[in-house]
C-alpha positions, -999 to 999 in steps of 0.1 A, spaced: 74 787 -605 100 807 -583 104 791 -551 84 816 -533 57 803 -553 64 771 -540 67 774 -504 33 800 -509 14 768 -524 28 743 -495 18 766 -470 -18 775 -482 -20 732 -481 -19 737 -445 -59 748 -446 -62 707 -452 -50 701 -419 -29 668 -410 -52 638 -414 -41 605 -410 -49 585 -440 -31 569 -471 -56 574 -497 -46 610 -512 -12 601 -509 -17 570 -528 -34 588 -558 -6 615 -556 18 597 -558 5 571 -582 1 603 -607 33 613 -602 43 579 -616 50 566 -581 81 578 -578 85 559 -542 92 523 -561 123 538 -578 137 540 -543 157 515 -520 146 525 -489 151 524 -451 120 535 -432 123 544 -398 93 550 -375 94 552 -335 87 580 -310 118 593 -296 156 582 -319 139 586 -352 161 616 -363 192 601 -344 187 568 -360 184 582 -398 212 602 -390 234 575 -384 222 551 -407 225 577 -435 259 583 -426 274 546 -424 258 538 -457 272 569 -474 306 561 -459 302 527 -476 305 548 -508 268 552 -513 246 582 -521 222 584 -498 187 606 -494 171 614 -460 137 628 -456 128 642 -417 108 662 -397 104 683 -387 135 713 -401 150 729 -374 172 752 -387 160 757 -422 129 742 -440 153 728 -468 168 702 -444 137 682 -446 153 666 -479 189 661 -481 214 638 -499 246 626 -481 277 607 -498 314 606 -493 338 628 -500 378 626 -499 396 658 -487 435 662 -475 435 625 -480 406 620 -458 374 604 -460 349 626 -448 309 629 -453 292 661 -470 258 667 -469 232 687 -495 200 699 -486 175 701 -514 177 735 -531 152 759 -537 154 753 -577 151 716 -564 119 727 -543 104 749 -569 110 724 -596 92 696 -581 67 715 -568 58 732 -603 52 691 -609 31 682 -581 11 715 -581 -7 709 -613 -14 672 -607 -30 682 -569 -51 711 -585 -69 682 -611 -71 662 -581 -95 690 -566 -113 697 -597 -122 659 -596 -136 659 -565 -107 643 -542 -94 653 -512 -63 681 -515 -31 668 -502 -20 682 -475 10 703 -464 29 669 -455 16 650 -482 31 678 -507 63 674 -487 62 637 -488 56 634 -525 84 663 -533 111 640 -512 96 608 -530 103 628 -561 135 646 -555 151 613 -545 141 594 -576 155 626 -602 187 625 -582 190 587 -587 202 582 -551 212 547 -541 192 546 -511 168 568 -491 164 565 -456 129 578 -443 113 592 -410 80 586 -406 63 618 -395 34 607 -367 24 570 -365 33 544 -395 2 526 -403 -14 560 -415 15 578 -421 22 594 -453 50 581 -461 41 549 -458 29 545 -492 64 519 -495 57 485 -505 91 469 -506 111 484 -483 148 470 -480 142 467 -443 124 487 -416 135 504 -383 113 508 -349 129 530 -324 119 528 -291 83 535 -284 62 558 -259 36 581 -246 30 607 -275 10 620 -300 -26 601 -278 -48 626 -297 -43 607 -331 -25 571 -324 -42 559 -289 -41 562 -253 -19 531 -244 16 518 -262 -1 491 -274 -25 508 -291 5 533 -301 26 502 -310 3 490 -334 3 522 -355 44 522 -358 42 489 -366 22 497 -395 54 501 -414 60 466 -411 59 451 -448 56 409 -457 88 393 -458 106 423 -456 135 428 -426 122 446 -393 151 462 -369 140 470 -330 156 483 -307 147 472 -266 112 480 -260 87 477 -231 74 440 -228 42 452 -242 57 469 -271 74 443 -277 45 419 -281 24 437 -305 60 446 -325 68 410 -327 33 396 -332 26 421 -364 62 411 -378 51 374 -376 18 378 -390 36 394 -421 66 370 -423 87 397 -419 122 384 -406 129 401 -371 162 413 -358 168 430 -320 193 454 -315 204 446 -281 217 476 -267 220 460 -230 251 445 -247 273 474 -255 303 483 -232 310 517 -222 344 526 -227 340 566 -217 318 594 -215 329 632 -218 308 661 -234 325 652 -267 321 617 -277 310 586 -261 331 551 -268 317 514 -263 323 483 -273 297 458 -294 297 422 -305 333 425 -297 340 460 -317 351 493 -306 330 521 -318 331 562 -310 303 585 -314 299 622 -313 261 623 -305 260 628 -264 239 603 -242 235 573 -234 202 572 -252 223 577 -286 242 544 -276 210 525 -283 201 545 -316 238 536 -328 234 500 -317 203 498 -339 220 512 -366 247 487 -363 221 460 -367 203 478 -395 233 482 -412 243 445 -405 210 438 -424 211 459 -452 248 441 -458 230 406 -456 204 422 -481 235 423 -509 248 452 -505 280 454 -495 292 471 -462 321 475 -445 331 470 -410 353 502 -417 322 519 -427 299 511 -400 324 527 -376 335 557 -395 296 565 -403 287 562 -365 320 585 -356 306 612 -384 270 614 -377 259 649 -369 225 657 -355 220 693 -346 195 703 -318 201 670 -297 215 674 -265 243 694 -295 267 714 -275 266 746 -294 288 768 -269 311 761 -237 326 783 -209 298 783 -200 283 750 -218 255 762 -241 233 730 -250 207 723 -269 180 697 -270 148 689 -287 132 671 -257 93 675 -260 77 642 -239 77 623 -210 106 593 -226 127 623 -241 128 644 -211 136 611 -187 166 604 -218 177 642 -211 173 639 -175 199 609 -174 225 630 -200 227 659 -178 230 636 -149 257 616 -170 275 651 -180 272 672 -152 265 661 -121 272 689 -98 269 714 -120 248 745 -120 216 741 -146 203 770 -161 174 758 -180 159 779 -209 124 763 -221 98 770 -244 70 738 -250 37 735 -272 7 737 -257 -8 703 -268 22 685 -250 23 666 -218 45 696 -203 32 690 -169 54 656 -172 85 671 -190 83 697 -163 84 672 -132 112 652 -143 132 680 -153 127 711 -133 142 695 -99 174 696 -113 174 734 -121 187 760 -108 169 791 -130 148 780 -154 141 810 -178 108 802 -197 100 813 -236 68 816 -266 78 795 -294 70 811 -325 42 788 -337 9 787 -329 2 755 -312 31 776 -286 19 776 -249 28 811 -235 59 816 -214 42 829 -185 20 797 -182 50 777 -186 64 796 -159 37 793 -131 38 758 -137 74 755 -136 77 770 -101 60 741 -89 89 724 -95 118 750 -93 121 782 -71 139 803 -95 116 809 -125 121 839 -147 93 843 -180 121 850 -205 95 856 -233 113 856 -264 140 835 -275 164 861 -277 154 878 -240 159 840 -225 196 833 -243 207 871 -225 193 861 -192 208 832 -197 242 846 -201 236 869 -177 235 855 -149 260 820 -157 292 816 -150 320 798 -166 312 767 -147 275 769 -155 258 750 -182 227 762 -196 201 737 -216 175 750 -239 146 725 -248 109 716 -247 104 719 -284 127 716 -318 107 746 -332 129 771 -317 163 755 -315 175 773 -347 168 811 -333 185 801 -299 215 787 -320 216 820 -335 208 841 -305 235 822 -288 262 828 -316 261 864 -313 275 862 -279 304 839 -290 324 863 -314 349 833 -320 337 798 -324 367 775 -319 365 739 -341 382 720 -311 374 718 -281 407 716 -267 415 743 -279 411 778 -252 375 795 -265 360 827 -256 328 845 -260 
């Protein structure tokens, strides 16, 4: 099977919609050999910090000399990011972190696997997995071949449902924090939403949170009770911040320093709880370093949020797509650049609560330059943009991607910064729309740049 064969069959999976459920994935995997239990793994569920949180987790444990596999979504810049394996690497006498996304022998490979065993699955009579499932089931897979040492794993929507969580003894679980998103398929209330992310939670097995909303925090604690799950809060309330600029943020926990590169103070919180998990995971027997912990945090990468990509002017970018993500971006740029001029360049799906992200946002703009993701569940630019003008006088409908970036640039300054966000699904063409007018990208930012 060539890897266009691959990709072909995933896609055509997506006629079996995205169903909620654990059943297909169950017998999947289960012919497949149940590949999952050959895994130590982290699992990580939450509405907004999921993707930060894996990021950093992944990174201290692969500074700890551990090879380590991550499963996300969704890609942003390439569908092979979805799986990827992270460890250590020592260069010019320095310890530094490289990271491999799956390959597309890797993809066709496990695919030619799954295909056949989905096909008798059919002919029997059971449901087709769907697109995710087949994704799920490839990571699953991919991580057991390559032997990794541990795997840490976003939950796509949910928990309790989820497909991935077909894990029965996980070596601990994560809950970021928790709000108002996906209604349609988890509930109209957090406590109804809480319940489903605490579906993760597994008996006797160790349970991270972060600080949640007293309700949250009921049903979180309640569910980890009723499966003897030892609990653990990461109190982010107690870090001390040292400094914020555009390029790093240092504070101070449970008496030690740390440094991150990820901007906000959102990200503070994701780190803390990735202190705590990683405290855990050491407690679990495996050992950690201090050294580790820090040097992971300081190394974490995670494109598209709030990721300077550009500067004179700052270009940012920013996968902010609900009501607790656009109120965590709000207090960045407030954080960043107060005073500033905010060009904002947006583009949002239609089945989001935009009217939200819109009112806490806009008010701060200057321009904002609306755009069509390139996906159908995209709301069109010039709804976005008669909506937006209820909240900003300067609305331009940009269109494309590449028409908002040169608006964009055509109308900053130096001093500007402009901030593209609503949805991750267009964050890689802007990335690359916005290289094209930076001839010279510059590795510090001390250093003078030009575009």
């Amino acid at each position: 099977m060539t890897y266009e064969e691959a990709r072909a069959f995933i896609e055509q999976s997506n006629q079996y919609g995205s169903k909620l459920g654990l059943e297909t994935i169950t017998e999947l995997l289960s012919r497949l050999g149940n590949p999952q239990e050959q895994i130590k793994i982290i699992h990580v569920a939450g509405t907004n910090g999921k993707g930060s949180t894996t990021a950093f987790i992944t990174s201290i444990l692969a500074m700890g000399g551990y090879r380590v596999g991550r499963y996300i979504s969704p890609a942003v810049f390439a569908y092979e990011e979805r799986i990827q394996i992270t460890s250590r690497i020592a260069e010019q006498g320095e310890e530094l972190l490289r990271t491999d996304f799956i390959s597309r022998q890797g993809i066709s490979d496990t695919i030619s696997i799954i295909k056949p065993v989905c096909e008798a699955m059919a002919a029997e009579g059971l449901s087709h997995p769907t697109s995710f499932e087949l994704e799920t089931a490839m990571a699953m897979l991919y991580f057991a071949q390559e032997k990794v040492d541990f795997a840490v794993v976003e939950v796509g929507r949910g928990g309790r449902l989820d497909a991935t969580n077909t894990v029965k003894q996980p070596v601990c679980c994560v809950i970021t924090s928790i709000s108002m998103d996906h209604m349609q398929f988890l509930g109209d209330s957090l406590e109804q939403i809480a319940r489903e992310k605490a579906g993760i939670i597994k008996e006797g097995r160790p349970v991270i949170l972060g600080n949640t909303q007293e309700q949250v925090g009921k049903v979180l604690r309640s569910t980890a009770m009723e499966k003897h799950a030892p609990l653990f809060l990461a109190d982010s309330s107690q870090a001390k911040i040292s400094s914020f600029t555009p390029e790093g943020t240092d504070f101070q926990y449970e008496g030690n320093p740390y440094r991150i590169s990820l901007l906000g103070k959102h990200q503070i919180s994701n780190a803390v709880l990735a202190i705590k998990a990683a405290q855990v995971i050491r407690e679990c027997g495996y050992p950690l370093t201090e050294d580790a912990i820090k040097l992971g945090l300081r190394q974490t990468k995670w494109s598209g949020r709030f990721e300077v990509i550009a500067r004179k002017p700052y270009f940012i970018i920013d996968g902010a797509h609900n009501e607790d993500a656009a109120l965590r971006l709000r207090d960045a740029i407030t954080l960043y650049f107060q005073g500033r001029k905010l060009i904002f360049v947006m583009g949002v799906f239609a089945d989001k609560d935009y009217h939200t992200i819109l009112e806490i946002t806009g008010p701060l703009a200057s321009l904002i330059i609306t755009l069509t993701p390139e996906n159908s569940r995209a709301l069109p630019s010039a709804e976005l943009a008669r909506k937006a003008k209820k909240y900003c006088p300067a609305v331009i409908d940009g269109k494309t991607a590449e028409q908002a970036v040169k608006l964009a640039y055509d109308v900053a300054t130096e001093e500007d910064v402009i901030l593209a966000f609503g949805s991750l699904s267009f964050l890689g063409t802007i990335k690359s729309c916005v290289s094209s007018f930076i001839p010279v990208q510059v590795k510090h930012p001390d250093q003078e740049e030009r575009r």
